[in-house]
Structures are given as structure tokens and as C-alpha cells.
N, CA and C atoms as a LAMMPS dump frame, in Angstrom:
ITEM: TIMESTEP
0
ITEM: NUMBER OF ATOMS
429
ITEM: BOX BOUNDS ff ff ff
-5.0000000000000000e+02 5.0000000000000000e+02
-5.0000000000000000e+02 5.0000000000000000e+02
-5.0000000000000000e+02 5.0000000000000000e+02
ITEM: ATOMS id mol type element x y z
1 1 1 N 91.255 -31.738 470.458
2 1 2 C 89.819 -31.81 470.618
3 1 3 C 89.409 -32.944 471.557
4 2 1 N 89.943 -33.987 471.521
5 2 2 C 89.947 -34.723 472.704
6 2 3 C 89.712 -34.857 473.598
7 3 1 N 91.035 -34.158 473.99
8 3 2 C 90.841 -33.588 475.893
9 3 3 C 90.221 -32.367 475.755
10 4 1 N 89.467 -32.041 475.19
11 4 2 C 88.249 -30.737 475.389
12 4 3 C 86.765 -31.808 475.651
13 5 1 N 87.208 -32.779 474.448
14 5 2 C 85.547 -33.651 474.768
15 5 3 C 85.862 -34.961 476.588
16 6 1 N 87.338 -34.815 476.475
17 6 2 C 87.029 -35.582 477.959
18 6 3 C 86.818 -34.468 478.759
19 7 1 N 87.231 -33.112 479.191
20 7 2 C 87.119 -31.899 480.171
21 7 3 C 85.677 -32.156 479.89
22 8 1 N 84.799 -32.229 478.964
23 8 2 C 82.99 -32.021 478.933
24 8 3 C 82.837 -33.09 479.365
25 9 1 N 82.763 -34.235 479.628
26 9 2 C 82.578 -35.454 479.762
27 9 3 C 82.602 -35.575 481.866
28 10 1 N 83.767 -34.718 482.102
29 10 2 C 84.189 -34.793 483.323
30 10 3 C 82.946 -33.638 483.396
31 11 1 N 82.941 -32.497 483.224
32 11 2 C 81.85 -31.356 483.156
33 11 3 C 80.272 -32.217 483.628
34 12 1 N 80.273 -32.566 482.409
35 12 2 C 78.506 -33.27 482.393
36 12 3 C 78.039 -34.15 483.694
37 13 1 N 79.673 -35.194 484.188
38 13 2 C 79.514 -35.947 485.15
39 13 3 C 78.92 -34.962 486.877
40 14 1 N 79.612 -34.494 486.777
41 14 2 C 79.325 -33.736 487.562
42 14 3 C 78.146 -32.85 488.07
43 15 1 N 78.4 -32.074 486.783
44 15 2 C 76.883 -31.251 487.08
45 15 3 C 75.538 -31.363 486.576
46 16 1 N 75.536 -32.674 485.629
47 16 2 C 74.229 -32.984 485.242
48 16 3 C 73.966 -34.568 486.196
49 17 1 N 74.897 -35.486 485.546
50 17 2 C 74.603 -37.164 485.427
51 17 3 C 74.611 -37.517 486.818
52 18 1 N 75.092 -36.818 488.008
53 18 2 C 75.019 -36.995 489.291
54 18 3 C 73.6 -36.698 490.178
55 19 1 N 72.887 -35.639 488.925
56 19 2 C 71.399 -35.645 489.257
57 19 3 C 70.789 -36.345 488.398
58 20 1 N 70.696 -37.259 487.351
59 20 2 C 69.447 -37.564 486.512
60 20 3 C 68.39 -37.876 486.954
61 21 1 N 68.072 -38.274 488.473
62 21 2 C 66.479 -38.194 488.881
63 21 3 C 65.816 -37.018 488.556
64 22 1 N 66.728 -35.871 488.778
65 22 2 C 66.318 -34.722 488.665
66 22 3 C 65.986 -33.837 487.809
67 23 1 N 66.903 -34.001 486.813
68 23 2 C 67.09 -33.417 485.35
69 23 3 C 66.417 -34.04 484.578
70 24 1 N 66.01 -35.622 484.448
71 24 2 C 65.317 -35.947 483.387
72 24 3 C 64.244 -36.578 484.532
73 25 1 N 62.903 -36.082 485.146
74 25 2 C 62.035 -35.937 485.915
75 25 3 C 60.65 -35.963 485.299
76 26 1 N 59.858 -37.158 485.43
77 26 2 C 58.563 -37.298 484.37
78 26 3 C 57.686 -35.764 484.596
79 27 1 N 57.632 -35.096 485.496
80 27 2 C 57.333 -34.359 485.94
81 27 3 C 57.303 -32.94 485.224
82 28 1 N 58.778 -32.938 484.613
83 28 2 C 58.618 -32.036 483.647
84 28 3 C 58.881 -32.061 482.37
85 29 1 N 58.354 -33.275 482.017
86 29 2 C 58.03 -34.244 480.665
87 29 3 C 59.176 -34.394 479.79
88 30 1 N 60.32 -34.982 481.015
89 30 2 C 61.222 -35.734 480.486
90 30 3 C 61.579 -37.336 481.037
91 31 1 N 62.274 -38.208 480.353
92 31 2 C 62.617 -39.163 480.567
93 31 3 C 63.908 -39.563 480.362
94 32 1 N 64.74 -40.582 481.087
95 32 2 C 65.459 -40.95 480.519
96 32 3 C 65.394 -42.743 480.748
97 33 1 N 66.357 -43.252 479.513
98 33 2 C 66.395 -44.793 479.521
99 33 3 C 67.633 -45.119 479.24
100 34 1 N 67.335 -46.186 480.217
101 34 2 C 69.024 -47.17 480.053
102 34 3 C 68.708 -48.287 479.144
103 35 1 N 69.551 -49.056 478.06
104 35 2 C 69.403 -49.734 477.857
105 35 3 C 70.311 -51.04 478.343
106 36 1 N 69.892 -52.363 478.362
107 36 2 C 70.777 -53.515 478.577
108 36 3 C 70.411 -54.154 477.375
109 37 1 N 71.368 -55.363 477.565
110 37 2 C 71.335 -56.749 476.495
111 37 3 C 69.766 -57.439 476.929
112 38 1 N 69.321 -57.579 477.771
113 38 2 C 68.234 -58.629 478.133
114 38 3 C 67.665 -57.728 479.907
115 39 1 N 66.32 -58.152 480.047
116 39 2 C 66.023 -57.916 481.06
117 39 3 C 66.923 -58.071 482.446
118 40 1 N 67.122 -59.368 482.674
119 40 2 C 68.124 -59.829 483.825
120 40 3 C 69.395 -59.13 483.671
121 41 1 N 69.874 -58.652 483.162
122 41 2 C 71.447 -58.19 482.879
123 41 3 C 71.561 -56.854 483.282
124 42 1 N 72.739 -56.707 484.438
125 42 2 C 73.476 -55.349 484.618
126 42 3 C 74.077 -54.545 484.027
127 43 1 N 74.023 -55.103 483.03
128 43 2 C 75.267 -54.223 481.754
129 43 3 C 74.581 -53.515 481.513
130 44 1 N 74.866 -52.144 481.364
131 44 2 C 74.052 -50.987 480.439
132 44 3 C 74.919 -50.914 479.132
133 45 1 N 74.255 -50.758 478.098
134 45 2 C 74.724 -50.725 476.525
135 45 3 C 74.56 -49.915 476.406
136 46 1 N 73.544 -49.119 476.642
137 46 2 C 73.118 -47.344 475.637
138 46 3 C 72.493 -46.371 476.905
139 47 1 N 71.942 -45.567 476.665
140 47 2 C 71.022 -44.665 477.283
141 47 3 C 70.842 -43.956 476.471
142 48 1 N 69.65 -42.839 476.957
143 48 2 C 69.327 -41.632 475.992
144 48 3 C 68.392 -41.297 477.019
145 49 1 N 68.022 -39.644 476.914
146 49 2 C 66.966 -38.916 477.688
147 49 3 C 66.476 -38.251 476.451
148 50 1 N 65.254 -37.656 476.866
149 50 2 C 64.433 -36.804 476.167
150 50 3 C 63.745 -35.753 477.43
151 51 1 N 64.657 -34.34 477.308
152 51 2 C 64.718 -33.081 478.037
153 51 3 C 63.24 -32.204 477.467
154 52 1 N 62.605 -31.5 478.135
155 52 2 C 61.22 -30.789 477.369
156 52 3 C 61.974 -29.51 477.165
157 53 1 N 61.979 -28.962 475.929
158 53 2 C 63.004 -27.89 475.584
159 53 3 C 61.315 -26.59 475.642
160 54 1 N 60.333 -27.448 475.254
161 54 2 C 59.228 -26.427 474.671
162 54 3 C 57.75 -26.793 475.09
163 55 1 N 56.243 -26.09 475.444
164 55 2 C 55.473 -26.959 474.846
165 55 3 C 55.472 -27.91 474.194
166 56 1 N 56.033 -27.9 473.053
167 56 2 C 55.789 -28.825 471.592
168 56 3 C 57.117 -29.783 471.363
169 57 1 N 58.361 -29.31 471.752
170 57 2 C 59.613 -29.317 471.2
171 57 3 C 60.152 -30.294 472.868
172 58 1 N 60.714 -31.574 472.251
173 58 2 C 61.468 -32.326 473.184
174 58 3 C 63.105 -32.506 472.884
175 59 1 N 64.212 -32.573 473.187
176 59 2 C 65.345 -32.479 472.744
177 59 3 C 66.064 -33.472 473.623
178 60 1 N 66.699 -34.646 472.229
179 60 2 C 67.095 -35.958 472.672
180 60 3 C 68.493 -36.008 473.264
181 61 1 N 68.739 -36.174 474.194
182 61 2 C 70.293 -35.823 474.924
183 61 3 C 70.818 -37.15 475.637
184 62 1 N 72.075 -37.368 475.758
185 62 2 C 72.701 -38.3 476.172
186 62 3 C 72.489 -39.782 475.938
187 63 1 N 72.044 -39.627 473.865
188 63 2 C 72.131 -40.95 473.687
189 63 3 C 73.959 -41.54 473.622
190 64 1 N 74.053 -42.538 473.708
191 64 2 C 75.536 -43.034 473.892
192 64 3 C 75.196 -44.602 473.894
193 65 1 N 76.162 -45.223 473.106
194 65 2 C 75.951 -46.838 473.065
195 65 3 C 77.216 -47.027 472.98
196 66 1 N 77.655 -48.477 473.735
197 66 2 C 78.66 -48.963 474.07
198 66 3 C 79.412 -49.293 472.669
199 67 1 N 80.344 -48.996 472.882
200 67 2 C 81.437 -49.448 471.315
201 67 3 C 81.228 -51.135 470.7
202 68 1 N 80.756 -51.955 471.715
203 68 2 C 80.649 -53.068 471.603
204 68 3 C 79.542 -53.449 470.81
205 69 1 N 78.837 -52.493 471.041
206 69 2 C 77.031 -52.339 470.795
207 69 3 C 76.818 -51.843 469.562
208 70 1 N 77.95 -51.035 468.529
209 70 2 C 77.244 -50.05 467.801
210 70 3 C 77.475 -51.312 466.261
211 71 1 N 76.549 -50.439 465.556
212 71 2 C 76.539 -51.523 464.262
213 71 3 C 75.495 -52.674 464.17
214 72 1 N 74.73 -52.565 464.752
215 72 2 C 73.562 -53.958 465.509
216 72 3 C 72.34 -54.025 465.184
217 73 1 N 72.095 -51.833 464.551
218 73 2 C 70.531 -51.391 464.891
219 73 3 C 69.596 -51.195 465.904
220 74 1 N 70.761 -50.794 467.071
221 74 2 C 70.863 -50.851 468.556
222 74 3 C 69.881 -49.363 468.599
223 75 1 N 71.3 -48.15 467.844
224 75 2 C 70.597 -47.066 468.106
225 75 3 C 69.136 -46.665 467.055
226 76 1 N 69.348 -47.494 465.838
227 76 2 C 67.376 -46.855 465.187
228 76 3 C 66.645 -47.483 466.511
229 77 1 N 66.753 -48.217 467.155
230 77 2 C 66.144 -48.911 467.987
231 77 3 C 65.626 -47.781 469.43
232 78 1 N 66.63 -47.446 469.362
233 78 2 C 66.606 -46.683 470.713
234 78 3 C 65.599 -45.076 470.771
235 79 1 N 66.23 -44.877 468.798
236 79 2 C 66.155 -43.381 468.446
237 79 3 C 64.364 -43.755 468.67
238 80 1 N 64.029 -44.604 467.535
239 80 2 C 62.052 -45.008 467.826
240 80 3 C 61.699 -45.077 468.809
241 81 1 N 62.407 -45.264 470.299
242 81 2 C 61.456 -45.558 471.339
243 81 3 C 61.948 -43.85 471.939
244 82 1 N 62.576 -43.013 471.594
245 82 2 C 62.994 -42.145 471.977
246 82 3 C 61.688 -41.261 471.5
247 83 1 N 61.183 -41.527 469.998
248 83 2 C 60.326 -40.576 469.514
249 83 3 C 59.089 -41.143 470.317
250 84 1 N 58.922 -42.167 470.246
251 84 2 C 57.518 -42.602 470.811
252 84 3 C 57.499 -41.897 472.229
253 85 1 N 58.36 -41.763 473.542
254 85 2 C 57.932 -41.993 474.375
255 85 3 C 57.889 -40.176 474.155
256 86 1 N 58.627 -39.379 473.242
257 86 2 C 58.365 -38.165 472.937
258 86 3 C 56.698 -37.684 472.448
259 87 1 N 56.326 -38.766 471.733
260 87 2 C 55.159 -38.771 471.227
261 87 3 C 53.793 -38.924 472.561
262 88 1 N 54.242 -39.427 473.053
263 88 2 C 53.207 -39.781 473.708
264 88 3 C 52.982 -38.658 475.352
265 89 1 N 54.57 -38.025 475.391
266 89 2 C 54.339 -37.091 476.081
267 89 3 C 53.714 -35.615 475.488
268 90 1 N 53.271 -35.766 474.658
269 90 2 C 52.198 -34.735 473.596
270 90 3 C 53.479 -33.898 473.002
271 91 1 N 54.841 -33.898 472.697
272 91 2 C 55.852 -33.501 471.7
273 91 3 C 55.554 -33.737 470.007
274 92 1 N 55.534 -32.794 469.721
275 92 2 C 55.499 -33.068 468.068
276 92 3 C 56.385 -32.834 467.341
277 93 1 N 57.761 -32.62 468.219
278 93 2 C 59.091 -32.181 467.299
279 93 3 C 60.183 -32.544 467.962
280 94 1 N 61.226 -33.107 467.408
281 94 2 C 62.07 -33.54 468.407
282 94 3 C 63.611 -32.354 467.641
283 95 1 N 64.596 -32.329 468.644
284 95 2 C 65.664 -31.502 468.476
285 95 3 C 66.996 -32.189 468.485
286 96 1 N 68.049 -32.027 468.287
287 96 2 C 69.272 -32.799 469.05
288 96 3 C 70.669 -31.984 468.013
289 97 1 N 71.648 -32.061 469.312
290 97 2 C 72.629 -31.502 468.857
291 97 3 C 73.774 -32.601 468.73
292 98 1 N 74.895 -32.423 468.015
293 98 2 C 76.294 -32.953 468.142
294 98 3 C 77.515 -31.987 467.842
295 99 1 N 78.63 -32.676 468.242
296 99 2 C 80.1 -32.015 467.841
297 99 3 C 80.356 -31.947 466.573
298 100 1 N 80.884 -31.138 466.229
299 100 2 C 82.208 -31.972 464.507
300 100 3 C 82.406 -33.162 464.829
301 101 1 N 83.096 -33.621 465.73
302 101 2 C 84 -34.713 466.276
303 101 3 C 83.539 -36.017 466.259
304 102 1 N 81.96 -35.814 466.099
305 102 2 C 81.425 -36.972 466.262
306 102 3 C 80.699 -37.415 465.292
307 103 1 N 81.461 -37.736 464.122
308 103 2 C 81.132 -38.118 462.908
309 103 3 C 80.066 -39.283 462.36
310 104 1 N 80.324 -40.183 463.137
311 104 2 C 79.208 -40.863 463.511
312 104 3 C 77.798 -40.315 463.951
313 105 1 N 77.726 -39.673 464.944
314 105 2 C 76.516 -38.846 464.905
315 105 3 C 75.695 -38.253 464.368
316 106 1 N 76.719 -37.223 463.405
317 106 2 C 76.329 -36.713 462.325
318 106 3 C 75.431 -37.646 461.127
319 107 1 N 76.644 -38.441 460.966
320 107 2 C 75.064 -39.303 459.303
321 107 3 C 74.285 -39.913 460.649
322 108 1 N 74.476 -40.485 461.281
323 108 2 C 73.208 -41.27 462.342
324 108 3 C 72.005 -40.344 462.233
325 109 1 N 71.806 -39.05 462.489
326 109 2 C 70.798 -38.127 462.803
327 109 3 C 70.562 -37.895 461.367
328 110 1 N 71.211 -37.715 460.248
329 110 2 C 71.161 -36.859 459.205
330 110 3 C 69.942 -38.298 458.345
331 111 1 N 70.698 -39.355 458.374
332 111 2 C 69.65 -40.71 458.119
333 111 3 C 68.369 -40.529 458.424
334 112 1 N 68.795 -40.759 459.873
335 112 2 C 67.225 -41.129 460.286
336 112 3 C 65.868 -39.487 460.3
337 113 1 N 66.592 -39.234 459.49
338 113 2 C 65.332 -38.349 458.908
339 113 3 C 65.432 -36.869 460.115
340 114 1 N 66.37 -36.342 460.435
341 114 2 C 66.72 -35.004 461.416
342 114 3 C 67.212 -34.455 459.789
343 115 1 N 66.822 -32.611 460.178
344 115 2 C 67.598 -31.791 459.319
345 115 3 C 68.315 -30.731 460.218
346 116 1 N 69.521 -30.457 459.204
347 116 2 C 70.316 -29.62 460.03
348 116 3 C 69.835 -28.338 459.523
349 117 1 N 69.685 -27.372 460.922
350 117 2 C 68.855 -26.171 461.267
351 117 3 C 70.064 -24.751 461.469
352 118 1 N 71.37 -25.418 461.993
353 118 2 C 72.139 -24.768 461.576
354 118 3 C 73.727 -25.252 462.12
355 119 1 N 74.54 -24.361 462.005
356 119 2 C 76.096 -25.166 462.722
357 119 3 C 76.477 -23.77 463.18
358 120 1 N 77.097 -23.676 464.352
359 120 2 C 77.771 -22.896 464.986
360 120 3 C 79.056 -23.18 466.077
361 121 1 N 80.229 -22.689 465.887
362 121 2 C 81.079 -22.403 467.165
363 121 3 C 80.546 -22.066 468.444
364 122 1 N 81.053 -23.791 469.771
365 122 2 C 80.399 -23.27 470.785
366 122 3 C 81.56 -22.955 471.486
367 123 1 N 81.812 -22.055 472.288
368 123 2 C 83.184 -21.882 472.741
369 123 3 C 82.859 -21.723 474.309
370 124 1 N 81.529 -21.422 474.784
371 124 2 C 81.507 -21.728 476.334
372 124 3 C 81.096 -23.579 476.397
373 125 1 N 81.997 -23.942 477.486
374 125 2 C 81.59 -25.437 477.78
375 125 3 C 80.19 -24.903 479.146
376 126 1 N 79.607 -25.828 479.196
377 126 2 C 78.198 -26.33 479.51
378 126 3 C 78.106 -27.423 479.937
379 127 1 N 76.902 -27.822 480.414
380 127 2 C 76.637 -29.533 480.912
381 127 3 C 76.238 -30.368 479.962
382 128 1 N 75.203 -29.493 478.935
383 128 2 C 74.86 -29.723 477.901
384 128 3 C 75.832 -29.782 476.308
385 129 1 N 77.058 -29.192 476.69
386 129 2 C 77.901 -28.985 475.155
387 129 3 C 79.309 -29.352 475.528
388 130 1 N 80.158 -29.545 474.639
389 130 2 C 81.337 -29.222 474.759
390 130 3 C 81.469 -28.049 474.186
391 131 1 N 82.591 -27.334 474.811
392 131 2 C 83.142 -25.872 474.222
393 131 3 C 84.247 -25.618 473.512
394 132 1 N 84.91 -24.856 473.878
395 132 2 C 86.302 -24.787 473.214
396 132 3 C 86.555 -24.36 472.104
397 133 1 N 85.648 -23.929 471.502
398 133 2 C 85.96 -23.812 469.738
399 133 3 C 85.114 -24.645 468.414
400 134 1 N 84.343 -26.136 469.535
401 134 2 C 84.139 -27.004 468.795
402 134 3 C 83.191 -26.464 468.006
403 135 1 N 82.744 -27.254 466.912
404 135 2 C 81.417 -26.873 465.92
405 135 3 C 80.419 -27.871 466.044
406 136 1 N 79.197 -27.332 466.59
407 136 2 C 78.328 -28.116 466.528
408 136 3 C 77.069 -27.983 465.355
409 137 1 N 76.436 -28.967 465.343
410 137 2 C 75.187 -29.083 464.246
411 137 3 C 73.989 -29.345 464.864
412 138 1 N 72.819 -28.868 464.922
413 138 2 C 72.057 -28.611 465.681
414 138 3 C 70.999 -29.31 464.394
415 139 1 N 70.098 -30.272 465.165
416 139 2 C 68.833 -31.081 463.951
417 139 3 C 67.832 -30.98 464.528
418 140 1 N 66.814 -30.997 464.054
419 140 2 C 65.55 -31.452 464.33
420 140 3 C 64.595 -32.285 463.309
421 141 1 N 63.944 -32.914 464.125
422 141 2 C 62.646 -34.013 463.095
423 141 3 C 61.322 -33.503 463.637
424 142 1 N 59.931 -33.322 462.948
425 142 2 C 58.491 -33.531 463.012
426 142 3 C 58.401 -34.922 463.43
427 143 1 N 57.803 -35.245 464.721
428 143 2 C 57.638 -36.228 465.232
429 143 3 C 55.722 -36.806 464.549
């Protein structure tokens, strides 16, 4: 499962993360954010976008925080400014998917108040998924 989540990883680089001006574009009421340690600092610690899946419905993609970073209250941190800036782009529901694999993910979303809507085998890879067989869990929250 591994080298299926690095093959997506190489996938995503490519055909999404090489555009993010594009893909996450205020324009079509998405955003994305980098996070650092402090204003002045080059280091990126986290990111996350928020994609417009719907009218109503925003779907939180490519949060990721540095291994160094996690355990801190880095990501409730990130997830709140994720809903707000969802909120304020007139979204009243937010969405988000993960792997099996990413166990961490799983209680992270399941905590902070997401319910799981359903789980399915994705077996085509995507920019958006890994494939292969994996099982994903698909959440959403009322913003």
C-alpha cells in the first residue's frame, strides 16, 4: 500500500500541485493555504485547500502537516480556519475524504465533529485519490 500511496503522491504532483494557482482559484470559490512557524519563515509546516464541490458544499483537500508539526494543535488550528474561510465563502457544509492507511486521519476528522457518509473501494487512481484497491472514508460536517 505504500508504493500505491507514493505512485498517488507522484500522480497528484504532477497533475494537480504543479497548477495550484489554478485549481484552488478564488474565482471559483476555492482557496488554498500554506502554513509556516511565524510570519518571516520559509518553512512550510502544513497546507490545506478548500475545492467548491457544490453551491453549498466545499471539500477540504490537501491538508498535510509536517511530521515535526503534528501533536501541537497545529491541525484543529488549521481545520477552523479551513471552515471559516469556507464559511465566509457562503459554504454551509464541508466534505473530505481519506485512505484506510491513514489512520491518523481517520480519528482527526471523526473528532473534530465530520461523520462518515460512507466507505468504498477506490481502485481508479486520480489526482484527487489514491487507487489500487485502497478503502476510503468519505466525511462531512454542517459548517
Amino acid at each position: 500500500m505504500e508504493s500505491l500511496f507514493e505512485q498517488y503522491i507522484a500522480t497528484t504532483i504532477e497533475g494537480e500541485l504543479s497548477r495550484l494557482l489554478d485549481v484552488f482559484s478564488r474565482a471559483r470559490r476555492n482557496a488554498f493555504w500554506v502554513v509556516t512557524p511565524g510570519e518571516d519563515s520559509r518553512q512550510i509546516v502544513g497546507s490545506f485547500g478548500i475545492e467548491c464541490h457544490s453551491r453549498d458544499t466545499t471539500e477540504l483537500r490537501r491538508m498535510y502537516i509536517d511530521a515535526g508539526w503534528r501533536g501541537c494543535g497545529l491541525a484543529q488550528r488549521m481545520l477552523r480556519t479551513a471552515e471559516n474561510m469556507a464559511h465566509e465563502l457562503g459554504f454551509s457544509r464541508m466534505i473530505v475524504s481519506t485512505a484506510d492507511v491513514q489512520h491518523a486521519a481517520f480519528r482527526f476528522y471523526t473528532k473534530s465533529g465530520f461523520q462518515r457518509v460512507r466507505s468504498e473501494i477506490a481502485e481508479a487512481m486520480t489526482v484527487k485519490q489514491a487507487g489500487g484497491g485502497l478503502l476510503r472514508h468519505y466525511f462531512e460536517k454542517a459548517l
